[in-house]
VOVOKE-763631 format. One record per residue: x, y, z of N, C-alpha, C in turn; residue in three letters; chain. Coordinates in pm, whole numbers, plus 32768, in hexadecimal, padded with zeros to 4 digits. Each point is the difference from the previous one (the first is absolute). Layout:
<pts>
+------+------+------+------+------+------+------+------+------+------+------+
!  n.X !  n.Y !  n.Z ! ca.X ! ca.Y ! ca.Z !  c.X !  c.Y !  c.Z ! code ! unit !
+------+------+------+------+------+------+------+------+------+------+------+
!    X !    Y !    Z !    X !    Y !    Z !    X !    Y !    Z !  ALA !    A !
...
+------+------+------+------+------+------+------+------+------+------+------+
</pts>
This chain:
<pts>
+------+------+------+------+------+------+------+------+------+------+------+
!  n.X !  n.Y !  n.Z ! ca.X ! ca.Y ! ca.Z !  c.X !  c.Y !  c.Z ! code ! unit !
+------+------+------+------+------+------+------+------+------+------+------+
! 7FB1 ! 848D ! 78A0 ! 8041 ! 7FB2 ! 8068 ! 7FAF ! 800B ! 8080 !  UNK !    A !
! 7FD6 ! 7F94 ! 803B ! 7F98 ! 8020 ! 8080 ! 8032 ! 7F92 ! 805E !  UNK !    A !
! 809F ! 800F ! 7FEA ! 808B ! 7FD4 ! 8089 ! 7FB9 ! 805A ! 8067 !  UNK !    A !
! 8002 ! 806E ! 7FE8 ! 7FF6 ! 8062 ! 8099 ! 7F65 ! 7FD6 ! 803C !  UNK !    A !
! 7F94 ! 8010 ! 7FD1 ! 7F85 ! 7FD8 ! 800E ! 8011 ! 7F6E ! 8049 !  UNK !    A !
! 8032 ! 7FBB ! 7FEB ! 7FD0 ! 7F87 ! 8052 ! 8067 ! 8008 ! 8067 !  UNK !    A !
! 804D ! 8055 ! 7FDE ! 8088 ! 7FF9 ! 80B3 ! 7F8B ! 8057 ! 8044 !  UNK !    A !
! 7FC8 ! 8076 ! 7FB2 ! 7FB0 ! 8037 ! 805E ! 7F88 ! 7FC4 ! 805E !  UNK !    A !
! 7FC9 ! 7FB0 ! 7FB1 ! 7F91 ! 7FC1 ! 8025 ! 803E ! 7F97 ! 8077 !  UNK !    A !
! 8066 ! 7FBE ! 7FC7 ! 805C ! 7F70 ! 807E ! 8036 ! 8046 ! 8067 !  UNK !    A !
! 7FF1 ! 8097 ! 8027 ! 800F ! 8054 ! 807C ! 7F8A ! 7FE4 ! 8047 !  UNK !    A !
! 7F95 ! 7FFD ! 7FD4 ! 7F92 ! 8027 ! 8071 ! 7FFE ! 7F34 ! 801B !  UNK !    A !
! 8026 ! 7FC8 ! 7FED ! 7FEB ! 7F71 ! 800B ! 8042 ! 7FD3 ! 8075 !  UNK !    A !
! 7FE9 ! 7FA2 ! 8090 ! 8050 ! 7FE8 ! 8034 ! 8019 ! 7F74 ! 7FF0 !  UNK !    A !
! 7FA9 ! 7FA9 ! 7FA4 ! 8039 ! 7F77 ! 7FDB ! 7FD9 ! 7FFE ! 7F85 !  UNK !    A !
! 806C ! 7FA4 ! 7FB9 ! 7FDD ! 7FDF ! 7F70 ! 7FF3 ! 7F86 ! 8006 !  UNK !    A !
! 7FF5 ! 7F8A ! 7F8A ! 8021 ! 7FA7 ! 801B ! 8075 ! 7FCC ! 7F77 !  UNK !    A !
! 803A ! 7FB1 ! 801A ! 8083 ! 7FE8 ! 8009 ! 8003 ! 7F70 ! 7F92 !  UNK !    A !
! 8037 ! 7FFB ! 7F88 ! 8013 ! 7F74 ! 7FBD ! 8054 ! 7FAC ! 7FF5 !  UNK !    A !
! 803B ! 7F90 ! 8008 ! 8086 ! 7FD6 ! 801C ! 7FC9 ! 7F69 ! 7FB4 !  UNK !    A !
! 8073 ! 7FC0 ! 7FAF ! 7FF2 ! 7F86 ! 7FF4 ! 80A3 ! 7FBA ! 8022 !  UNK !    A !
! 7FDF ! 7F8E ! 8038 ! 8097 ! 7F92 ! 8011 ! 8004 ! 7FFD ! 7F52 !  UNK !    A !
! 8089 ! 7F87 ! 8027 ! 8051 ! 7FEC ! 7FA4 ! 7F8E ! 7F8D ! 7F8C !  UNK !    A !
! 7FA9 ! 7FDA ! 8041 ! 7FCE ! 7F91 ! 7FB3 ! 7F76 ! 804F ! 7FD0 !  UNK !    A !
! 7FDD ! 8078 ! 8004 ! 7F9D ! 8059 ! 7FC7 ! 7F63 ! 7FFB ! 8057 !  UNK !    A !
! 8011 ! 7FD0 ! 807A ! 7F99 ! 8016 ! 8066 ! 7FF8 ! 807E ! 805C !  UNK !    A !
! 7FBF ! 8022 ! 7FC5 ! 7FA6 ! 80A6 ! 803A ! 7FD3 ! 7FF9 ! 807F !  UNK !    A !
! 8039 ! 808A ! 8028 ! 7FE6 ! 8011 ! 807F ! 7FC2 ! 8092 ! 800C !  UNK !    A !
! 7FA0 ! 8040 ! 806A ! 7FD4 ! 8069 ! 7FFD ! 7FF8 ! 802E ! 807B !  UNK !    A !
! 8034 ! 8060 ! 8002 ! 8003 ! 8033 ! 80AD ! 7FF3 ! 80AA ! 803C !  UNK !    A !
! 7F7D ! 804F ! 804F ! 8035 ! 8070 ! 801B ! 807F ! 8028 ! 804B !  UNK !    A !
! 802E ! 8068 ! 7FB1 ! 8087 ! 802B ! 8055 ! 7FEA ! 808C ! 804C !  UNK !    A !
! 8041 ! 8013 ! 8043 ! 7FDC ! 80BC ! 8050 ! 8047 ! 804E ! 7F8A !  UNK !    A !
! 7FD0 ! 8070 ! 7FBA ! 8064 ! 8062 ! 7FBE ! 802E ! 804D ! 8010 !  UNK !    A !
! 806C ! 8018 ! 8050 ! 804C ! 8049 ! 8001 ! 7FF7 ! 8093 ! 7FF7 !  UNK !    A !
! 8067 ! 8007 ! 7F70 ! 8031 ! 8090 ! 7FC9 ! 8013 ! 7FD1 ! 7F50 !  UNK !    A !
! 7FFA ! 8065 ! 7FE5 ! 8025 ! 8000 ! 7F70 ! 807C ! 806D ! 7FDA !  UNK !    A !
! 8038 ! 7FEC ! 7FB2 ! 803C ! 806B ! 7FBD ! 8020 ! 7FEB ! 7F58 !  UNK !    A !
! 805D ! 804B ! 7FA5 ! 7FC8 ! 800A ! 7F86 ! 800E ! 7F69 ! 7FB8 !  UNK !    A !
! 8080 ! 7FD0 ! 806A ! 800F ! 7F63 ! 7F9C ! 7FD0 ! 7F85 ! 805D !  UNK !    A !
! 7FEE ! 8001 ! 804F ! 7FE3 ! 7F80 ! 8079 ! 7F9C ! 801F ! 8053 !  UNK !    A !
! 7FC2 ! 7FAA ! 802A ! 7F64 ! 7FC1 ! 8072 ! 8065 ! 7FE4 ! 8083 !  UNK !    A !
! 7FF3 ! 8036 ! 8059 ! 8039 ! 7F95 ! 8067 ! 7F88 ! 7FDD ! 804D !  UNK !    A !
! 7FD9 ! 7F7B ! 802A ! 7F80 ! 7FD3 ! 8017 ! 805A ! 7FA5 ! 80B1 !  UNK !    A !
! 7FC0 ! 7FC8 ! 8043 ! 8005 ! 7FCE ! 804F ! 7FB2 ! 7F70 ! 8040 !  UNK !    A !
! 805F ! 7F65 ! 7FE3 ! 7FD6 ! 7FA2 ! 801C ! 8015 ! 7FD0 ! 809F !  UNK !    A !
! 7F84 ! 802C ! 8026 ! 7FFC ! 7FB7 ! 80AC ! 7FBF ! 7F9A ! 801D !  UNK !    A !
! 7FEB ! 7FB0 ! 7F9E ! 801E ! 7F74 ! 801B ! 8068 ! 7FA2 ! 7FEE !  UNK !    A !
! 807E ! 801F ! 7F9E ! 803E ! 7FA9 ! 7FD5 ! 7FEB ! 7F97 ! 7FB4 !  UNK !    A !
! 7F96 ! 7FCF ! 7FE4 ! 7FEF ! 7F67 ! 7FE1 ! 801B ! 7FDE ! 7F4D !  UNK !    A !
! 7F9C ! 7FFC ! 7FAD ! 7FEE ! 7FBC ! 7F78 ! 8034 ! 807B ! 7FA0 !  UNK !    A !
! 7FCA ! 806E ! 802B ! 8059 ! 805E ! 7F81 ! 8077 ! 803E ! 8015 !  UNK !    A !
! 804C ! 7FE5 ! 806E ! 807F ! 800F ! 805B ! 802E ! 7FA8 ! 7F96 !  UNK !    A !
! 8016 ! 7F5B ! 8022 ! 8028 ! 7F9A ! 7FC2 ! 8006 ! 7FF8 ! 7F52 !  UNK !    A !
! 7F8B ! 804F ! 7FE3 ! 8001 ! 8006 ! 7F50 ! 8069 ! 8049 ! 7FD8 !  UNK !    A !
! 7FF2 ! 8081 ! 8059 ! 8068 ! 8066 ! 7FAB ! 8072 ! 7FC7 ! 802A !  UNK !    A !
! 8020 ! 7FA2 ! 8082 ! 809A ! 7FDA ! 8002 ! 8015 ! 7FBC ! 7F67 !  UNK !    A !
! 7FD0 ! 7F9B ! 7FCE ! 801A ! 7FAB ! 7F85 ! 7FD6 ! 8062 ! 7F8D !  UNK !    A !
! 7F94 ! 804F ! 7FE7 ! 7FF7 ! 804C ! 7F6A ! 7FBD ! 80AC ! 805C !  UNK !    A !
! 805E ! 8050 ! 7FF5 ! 7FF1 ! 8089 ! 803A ! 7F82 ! 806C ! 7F7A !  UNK !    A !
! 7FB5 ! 7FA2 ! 7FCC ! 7FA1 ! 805C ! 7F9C ! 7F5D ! 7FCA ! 8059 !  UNK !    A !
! 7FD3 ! 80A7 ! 7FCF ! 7F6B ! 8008 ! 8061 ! 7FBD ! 805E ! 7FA0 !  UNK !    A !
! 7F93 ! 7FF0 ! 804A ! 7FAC ! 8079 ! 7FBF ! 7FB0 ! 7FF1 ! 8071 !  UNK !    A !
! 7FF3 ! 80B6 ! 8008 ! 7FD1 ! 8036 ! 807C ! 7F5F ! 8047 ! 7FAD !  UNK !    A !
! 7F8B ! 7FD7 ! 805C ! 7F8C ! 802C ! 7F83 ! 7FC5 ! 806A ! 8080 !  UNK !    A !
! 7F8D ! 804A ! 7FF7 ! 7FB1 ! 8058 ! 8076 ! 7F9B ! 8048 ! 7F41 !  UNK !    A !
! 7F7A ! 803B ! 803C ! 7F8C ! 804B ! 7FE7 ! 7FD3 ! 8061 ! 8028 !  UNK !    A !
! 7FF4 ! 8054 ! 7F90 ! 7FEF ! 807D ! 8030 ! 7F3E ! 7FF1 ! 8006 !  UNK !    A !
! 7FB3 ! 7FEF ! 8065 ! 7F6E ! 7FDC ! 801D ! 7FA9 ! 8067 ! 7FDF !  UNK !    A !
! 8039 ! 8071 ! 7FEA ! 7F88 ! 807C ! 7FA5 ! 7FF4 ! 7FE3 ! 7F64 !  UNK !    A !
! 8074 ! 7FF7 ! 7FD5 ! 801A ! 7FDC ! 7F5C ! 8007 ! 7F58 ! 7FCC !  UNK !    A !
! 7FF8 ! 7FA8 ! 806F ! 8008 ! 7F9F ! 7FDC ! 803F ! 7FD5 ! 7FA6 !  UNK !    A !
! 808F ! 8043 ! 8025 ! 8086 ! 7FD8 ! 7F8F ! 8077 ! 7FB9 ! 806C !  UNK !    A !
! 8034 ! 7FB3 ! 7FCD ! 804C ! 7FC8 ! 8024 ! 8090 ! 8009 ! 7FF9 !  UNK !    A !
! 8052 ! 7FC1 ! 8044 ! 809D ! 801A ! 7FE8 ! 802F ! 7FB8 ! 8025 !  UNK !    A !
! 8075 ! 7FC1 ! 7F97 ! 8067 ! 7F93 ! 8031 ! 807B ! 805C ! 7FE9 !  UNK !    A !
! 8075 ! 7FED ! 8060 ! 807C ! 8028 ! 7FD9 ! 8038 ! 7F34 ! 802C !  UNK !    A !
! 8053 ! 801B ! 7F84 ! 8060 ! 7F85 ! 800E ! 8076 ! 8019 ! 800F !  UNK !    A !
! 8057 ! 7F95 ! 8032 ! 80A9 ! 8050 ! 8021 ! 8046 ! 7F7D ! 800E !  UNK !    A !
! 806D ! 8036 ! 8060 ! 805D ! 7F96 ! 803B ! 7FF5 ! 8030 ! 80A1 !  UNK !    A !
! 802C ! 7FA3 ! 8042 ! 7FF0 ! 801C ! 807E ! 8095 ! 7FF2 ! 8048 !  UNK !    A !
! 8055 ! 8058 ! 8025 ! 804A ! 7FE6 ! 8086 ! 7FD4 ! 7FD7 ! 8086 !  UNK !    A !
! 801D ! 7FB1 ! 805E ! 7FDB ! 8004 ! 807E ! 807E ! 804F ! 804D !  UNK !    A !
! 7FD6 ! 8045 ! 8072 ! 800C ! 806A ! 8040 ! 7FFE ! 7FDC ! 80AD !  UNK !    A !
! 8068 ! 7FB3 ! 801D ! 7FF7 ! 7FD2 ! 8095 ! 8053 ! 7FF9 ! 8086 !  UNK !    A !
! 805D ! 8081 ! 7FD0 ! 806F ! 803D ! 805E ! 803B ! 808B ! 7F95 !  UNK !    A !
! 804F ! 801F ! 8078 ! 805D ! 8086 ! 7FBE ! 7FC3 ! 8077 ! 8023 !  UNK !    A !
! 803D ! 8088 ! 7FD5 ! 7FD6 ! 8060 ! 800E ! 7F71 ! 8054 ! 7FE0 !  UNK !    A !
! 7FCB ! 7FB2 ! 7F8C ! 7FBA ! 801B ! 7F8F ! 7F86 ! 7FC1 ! 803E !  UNK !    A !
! 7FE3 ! 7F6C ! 804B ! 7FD9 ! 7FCA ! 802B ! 7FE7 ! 8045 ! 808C !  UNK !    A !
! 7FF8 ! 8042 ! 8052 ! 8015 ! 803E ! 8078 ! 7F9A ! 8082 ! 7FF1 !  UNK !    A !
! 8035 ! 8030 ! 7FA4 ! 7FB5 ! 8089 ! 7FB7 ! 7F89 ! 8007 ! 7FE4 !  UNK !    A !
! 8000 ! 7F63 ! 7FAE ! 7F6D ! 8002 ! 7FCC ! 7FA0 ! 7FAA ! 808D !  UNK !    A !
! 802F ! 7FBC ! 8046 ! 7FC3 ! 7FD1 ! 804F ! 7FB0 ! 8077 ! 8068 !  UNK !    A !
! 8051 ! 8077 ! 8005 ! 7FCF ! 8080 ! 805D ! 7F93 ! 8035 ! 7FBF !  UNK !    A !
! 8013 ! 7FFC ! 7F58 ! 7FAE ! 8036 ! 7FAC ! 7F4C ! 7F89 ! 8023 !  UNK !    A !
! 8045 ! 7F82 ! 800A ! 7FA3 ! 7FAE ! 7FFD ! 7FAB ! 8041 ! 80AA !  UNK !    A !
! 8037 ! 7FFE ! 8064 ! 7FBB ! 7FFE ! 8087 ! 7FB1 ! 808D ! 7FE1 !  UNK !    A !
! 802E ! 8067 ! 7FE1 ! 7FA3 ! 8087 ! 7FD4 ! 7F8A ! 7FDE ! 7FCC !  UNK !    A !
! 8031 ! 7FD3 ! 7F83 ! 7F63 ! 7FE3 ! 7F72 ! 7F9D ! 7FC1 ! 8064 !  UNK !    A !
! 8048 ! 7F8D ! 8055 ! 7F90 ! 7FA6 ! 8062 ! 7FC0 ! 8066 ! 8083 !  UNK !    A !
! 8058 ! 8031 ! 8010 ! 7FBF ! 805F ! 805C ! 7F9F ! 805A ! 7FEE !  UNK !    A !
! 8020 ! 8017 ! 7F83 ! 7FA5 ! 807C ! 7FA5 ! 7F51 ! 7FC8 ! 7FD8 !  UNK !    A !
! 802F ! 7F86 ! 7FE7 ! 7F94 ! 7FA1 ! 7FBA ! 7F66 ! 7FD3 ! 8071 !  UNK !    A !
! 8067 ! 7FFA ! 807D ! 7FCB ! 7FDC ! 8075 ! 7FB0 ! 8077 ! 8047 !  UNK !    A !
! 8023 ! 8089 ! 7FDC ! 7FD5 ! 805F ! 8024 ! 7F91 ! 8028 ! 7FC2 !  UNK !    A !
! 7FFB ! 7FF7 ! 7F7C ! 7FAA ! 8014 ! 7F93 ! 7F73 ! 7FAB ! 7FFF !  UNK !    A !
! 8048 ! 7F7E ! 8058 ! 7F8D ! 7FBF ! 801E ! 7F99 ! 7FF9 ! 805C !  UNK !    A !
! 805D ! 803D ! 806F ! 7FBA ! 802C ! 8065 ! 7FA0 ! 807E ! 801B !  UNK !    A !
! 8019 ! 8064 ! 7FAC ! 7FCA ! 8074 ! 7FB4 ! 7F81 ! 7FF2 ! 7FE6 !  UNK !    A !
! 8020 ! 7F79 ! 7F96 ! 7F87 ! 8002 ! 7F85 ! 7FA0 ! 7FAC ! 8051 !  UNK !    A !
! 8026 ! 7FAA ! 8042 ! 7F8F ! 7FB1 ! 8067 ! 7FBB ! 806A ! 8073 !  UNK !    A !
! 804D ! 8062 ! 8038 ! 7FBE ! 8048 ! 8048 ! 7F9B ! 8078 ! 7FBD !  UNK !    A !
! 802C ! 800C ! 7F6B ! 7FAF ! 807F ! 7FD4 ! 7F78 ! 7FA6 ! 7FB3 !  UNK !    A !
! 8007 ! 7F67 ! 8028 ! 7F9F ! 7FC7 ! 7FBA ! 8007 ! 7FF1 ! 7F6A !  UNK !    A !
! 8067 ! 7FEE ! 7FCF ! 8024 ! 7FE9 ! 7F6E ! 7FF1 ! 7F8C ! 7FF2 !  UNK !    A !
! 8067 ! 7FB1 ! 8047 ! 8033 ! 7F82 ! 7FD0 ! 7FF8 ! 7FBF ! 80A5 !  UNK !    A !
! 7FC6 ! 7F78 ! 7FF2 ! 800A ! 7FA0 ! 8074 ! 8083 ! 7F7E ! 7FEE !  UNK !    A !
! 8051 ! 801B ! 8070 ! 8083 ! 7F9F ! 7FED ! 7FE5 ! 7F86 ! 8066 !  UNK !    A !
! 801F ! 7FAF ! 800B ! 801B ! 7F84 ! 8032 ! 807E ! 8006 ! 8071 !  UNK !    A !
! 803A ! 805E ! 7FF2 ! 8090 ! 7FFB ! 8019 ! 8044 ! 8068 ! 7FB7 !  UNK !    A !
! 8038 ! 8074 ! 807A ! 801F ! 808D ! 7FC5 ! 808B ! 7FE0 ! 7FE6 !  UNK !    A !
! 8090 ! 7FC3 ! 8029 ! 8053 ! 7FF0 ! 7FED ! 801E ! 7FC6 ! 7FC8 !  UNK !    A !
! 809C ! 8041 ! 7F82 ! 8006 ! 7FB4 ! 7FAE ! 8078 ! 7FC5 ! 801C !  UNK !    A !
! 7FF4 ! 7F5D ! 803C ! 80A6 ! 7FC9 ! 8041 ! 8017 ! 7FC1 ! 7F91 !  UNK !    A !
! 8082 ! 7FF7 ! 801B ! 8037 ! 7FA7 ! 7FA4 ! 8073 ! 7FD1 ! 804C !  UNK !    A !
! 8030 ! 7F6A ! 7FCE ! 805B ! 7FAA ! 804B ! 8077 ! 8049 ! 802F !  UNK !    A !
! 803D ! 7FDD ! 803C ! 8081 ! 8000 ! 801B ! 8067 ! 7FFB ! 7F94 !  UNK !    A !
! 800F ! 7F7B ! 7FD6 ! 8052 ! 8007 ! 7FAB ! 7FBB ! 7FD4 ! 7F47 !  UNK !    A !
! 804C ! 8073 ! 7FBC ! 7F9E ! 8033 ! 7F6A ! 807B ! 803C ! 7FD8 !  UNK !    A !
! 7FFB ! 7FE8 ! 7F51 ! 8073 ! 802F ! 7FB8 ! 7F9E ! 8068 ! 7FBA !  UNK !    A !
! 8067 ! 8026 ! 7FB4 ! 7FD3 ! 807B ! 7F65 ! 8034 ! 7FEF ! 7FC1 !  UNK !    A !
! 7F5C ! 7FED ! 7F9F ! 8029 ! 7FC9 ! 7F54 ! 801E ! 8094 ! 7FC9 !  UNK !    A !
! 8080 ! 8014 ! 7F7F ! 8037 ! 8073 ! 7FD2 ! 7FDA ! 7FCD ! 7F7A !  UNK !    A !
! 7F78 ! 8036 ! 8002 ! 7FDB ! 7FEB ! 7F59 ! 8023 ! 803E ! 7FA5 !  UNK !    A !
! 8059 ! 7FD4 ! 7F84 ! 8028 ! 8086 ! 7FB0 ! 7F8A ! 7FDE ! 7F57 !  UNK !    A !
! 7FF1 ! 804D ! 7FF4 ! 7F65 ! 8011 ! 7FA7 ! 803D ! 800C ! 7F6A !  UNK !    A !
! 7FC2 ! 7F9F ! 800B ! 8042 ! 7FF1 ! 7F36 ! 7F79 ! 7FF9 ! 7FC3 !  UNK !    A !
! 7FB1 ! 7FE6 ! 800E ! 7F78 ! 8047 ! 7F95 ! 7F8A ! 800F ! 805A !  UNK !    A !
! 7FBF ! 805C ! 7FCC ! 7F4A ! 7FF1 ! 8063 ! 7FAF ! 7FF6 ! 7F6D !  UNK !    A !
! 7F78 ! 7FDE ! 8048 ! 7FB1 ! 7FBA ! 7F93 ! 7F9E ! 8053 ! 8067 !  UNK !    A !
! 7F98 ! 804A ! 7F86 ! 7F83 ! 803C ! 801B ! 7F8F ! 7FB6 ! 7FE7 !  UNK !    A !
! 7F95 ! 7FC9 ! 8032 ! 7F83 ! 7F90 ! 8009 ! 7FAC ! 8050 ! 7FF1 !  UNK !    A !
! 7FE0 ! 8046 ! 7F82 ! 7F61 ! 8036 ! 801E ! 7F7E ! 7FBD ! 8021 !  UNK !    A !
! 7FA1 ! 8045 ! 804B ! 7F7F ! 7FB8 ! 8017 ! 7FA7 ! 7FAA ! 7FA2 !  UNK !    A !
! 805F ! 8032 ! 7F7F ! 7FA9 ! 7FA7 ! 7F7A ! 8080 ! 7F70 ! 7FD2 !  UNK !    A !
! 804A ! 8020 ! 8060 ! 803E ! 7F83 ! 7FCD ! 8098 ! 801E ! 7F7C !  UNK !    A !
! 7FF5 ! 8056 ! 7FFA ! 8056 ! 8075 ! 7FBC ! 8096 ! 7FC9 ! 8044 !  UNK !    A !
! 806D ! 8022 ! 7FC1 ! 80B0 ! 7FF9 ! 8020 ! 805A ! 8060 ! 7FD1 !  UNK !    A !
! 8043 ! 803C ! 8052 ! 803A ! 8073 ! 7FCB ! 8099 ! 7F9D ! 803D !  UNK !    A !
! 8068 ! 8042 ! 7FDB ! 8070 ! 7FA4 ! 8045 ! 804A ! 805C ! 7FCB !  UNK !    A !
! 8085 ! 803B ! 8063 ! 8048 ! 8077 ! 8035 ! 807F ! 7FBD ! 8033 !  UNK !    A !
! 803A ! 7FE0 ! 7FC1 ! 80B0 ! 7FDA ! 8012 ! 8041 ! 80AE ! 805A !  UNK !    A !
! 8031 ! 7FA2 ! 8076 ! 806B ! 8064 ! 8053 ! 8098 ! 8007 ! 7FF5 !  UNK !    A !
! 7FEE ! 805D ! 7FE1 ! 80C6 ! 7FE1 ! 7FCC ! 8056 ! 8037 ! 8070 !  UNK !    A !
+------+------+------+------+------+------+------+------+------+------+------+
</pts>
């Protein structure tokens, strides 16, 4: 089972990108900010609103993909998606959200000053108004570098 391995790996990630199709089977692809994980759900963060907002209103199934770039293995988790755009739960994670960004922003500023990494732009903003997708993970699929499929149902 290499469930834990790719939650591990979708920690160090701060965008994935994001799959969504409407009702009439037109694909859409979009990075999202990620969140948090825990053992059954992604909560990821859409601050744009626009085309994969609208998909999951009509069909709430995605697949969330990211690469692990040393092993050149890949990972899809697929699910269902709740949207997440008031309430208590919503509040919580939004505090959780301003930290990770804060954290992200710091890290960047770090790595540009110790000469690691050159940014464009050390802060990581994000809109005003942005929901959270509550992905609950019903299978991941392992992509080896040879083209290989392993596939891992989450119960």
């Amino acid at each position: 089972m290499f469930k834990h391995d790719a939650l591990n790996l979708l920690g160090t990630h701060e965008f994935v990108s994001v799959a969504t199709c409407d009702l009439n089977g037109r694909p859409n692809a979009a990075p999202k900010f990620f969140l948090k994980t825990d053992n059954k759900f992604i909560y990821l963060v859409d601050y744009i609103i626009g085309r994969t907002y609208q998909n999951i209103k009509l069909n709430p199934n995605i697949s969330v993909s990211f690469v692990d770039h040393k092993t050149l293995t890949g990972y899809q988790i697929n699910g269902s998606v709740q949207i997440i755009d008031t309430g208590e739960l919503y509040e919580k994670l939004c505090e959780e959200m301003r930290a990770r960004a804060i954290r992200l922003t710091t890290q960047h500023i770090i790595e540009h000053i110790r000469g690691k990494e050159k940014y464009d732009d050390f802060e990581v903003s994000l809109s005003d108004r942005f929901v959270i997708f509550k992905v609950k993970m019903e299978e991941v699929v392992k992509i080896g570098p040879r083209g290989d499929l392993e596939r891992d149902k989450v119960l």
